[in-house]
N, C-alpha and C positions, 0 to 999 in steps of 0.2 A: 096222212098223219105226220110223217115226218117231214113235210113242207113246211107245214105249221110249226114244229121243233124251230126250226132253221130262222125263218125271217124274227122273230125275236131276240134271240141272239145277237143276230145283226144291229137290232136296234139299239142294246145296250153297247157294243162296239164301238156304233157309232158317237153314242153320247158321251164315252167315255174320252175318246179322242177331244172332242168339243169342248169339253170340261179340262182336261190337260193344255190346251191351248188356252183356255181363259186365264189360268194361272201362271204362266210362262211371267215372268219381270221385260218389262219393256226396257230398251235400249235407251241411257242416258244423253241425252240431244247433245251436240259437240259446244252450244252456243251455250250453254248453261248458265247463269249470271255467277254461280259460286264462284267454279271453274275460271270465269271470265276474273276476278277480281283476285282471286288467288293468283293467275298470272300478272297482272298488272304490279301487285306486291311484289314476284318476285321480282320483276322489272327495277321496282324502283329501287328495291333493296339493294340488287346488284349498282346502279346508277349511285348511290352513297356511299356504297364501298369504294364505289373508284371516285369520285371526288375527294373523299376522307385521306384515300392515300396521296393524293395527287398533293393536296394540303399538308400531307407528312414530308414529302417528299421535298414541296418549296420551304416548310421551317426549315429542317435540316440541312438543305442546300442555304437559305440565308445564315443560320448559325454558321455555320461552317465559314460562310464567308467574312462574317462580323468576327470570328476566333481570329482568323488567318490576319484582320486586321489588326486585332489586339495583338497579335506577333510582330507586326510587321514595327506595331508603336514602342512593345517592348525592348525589343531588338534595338530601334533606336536610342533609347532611353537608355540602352544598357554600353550601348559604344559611346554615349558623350558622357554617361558616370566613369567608364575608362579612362578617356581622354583627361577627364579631368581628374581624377587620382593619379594621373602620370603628371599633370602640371602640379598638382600639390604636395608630392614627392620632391620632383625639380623644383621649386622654391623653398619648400621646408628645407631641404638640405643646404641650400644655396644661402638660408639667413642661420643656419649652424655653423656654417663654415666662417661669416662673416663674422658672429659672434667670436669664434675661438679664434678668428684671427686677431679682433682687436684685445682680446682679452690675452693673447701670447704677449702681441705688442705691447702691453702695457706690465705684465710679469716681467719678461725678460726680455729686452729693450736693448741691452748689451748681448745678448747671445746670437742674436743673430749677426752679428761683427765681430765675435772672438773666434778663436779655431776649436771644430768640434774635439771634444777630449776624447781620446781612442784609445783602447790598451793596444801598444806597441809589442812587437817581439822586440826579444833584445837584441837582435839583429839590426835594428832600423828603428826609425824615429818619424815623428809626423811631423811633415815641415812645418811649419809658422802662416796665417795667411800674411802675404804682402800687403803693401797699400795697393798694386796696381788690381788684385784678384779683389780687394775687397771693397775698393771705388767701382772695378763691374760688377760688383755682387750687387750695392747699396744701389745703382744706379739700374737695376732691372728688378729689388726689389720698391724702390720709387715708380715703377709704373703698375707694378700690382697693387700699390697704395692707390694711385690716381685709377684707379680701373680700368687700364690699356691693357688689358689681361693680352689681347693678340702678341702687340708688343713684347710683356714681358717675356710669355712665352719664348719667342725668338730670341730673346737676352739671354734667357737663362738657358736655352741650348746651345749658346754662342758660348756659355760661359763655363759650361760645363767640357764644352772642347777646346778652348784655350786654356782654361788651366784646372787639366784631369785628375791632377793630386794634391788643389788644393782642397783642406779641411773644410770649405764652408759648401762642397758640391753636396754635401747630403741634407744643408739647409737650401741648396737653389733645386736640388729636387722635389723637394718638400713643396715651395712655393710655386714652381711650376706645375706640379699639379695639382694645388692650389685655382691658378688662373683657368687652366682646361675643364674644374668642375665649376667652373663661373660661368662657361661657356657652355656647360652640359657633353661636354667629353668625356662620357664618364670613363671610356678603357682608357682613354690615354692619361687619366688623371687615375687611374688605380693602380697603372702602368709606375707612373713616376712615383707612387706613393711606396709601392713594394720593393722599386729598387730603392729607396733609401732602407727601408727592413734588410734587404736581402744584402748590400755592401757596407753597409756600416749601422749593423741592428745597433752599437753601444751610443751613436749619436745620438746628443742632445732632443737632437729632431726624432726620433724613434718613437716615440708615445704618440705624437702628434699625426705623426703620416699614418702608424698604425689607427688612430682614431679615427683619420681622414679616409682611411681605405672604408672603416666601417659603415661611414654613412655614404659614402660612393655604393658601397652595395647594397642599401638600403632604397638609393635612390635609383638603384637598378633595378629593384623589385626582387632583389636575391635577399630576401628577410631573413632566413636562416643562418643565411653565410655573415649577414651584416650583423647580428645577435653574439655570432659565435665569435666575430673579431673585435666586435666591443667588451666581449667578457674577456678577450684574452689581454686587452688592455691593462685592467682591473687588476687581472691575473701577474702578469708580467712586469708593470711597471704604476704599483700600487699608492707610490709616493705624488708620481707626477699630477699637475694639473688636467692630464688629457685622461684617468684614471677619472677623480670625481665626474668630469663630464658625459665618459661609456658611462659611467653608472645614472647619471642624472635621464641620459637616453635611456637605458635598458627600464627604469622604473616608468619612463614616458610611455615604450611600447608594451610594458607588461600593463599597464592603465588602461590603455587603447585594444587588449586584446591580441588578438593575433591579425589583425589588419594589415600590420607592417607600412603604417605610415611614419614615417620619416621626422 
């Protein structure tokens, strides 16, 4: 009897095992097409990303190089707008000076042949010019007329050391540098302009050298300095002819802006 027990049991055992094993999930094949095509995407995906950048990477590197040109162009553009605001400076001032030259010449015609009036101490008196100081004076400013500006130069240094106390050295200073800003001199022509200021401010020539200093430093690119000594023109010596003209200038550059052309 209990044999018979037994092998039944067995049987359901076994069947039950069988049955467990039919419902197990089979193993997903490694070649699957999903699997298969999921990977290919990401393949390609990755392959677009790095062309995409590759293509970031070459605009940016040409920008870059097309910018670097547009400097190289601006750059240039920007040294010959220099260049030539420094030659339009040196001539602008070069046909102001020609102006007030001829226009002194034609004012006062005899001043530049009488002796500068100076207030004397009463100690002492101001000589007289000569004929012999004022034949070298006439005859060095005759070649600033003819435009031998080298020449007068040299005359009017000549003349200024042969005769040191006559009255007319603060008009050969004047016109000496005169010639050196014809020449684009310009220290050595602000040089001569100051010493006539600074040894004989009351000479005739005073309004004139001082207006001459101004646009010497106007055509040095010293606008502020060149403003401030046109206005002391104005300021100082209100009457003179060289007074209307700082002012004719200062209304030119106040038109023009703060530019500071000439």
């Amino acid at each position: 009897m209990k044999s018979l027990t037994v092998l039944p049991l067995a049987g359901i055992l076994v069947a039950l095992a069988l049955a467990g094993c039919a419902t197990k999930p089979k193993p997903v094949p490694l070649t699957d097409p999903v699997y298969a095509k999921i990977d290919a995407l990401e393949i390609r995906v990755a392959h677009l990303e790095h062309v995409l950048q590759g293509r970031s990477l070459f605009k940016l590197t040409a920008q870059a190089q097309r910018e670097r040109g547009d400097i190289r162009k601006l750059s240039g553009a920007l040294a010959s707008l220099r260049h030539d605001l420094r030659h339009f400076r040196h001539a602008e001032s070069a046909r102001w000076i020609e102006v007030y030259r001829r226009l002194s010449r034609l004012q006062s015609a005899s001043t530049d042949l009488q002796p500068a009036v100076m207030p004397a101490p009463s100690t002492s008196t101001q000589p007289p010019a000569t004929a012999t100081d004022t034949t070298a004076y006439q005859n060095a400013l005759n070649l600033v007329e003819a435009g031998h500006y080298h020449a007068a130069i040299a005359a009017f240094s000549a003349f200024r050391q042969t005769y040191p106390q006559s009255p007319l050295v603060a008009n050969a200073d004047y016109w000496e540098g005169a010639a050196k800003l014809q020449l684009q001199d310009f220290s050595g022509a602000l040089k001569d302009s100051l010493r006539v200021l600074k040894d004989q401010p009351q000479s005739p020539k005073a309004p004139a050298a001082l207006f001459q200093a101004g646009l010497i430093q106007l055509a040095m690119g010293e606008v502020t300095a060149g403003k401030k000594t046109l206005t002391a023109v104005e300021r100082q010596y209100p009457d003179s002819s060289s007074a209307r003209l700082a002012h004719e200038k200062l209304m030119k550059l106040k038109a023009g802006g703060s530019s500071g052309h000439p």
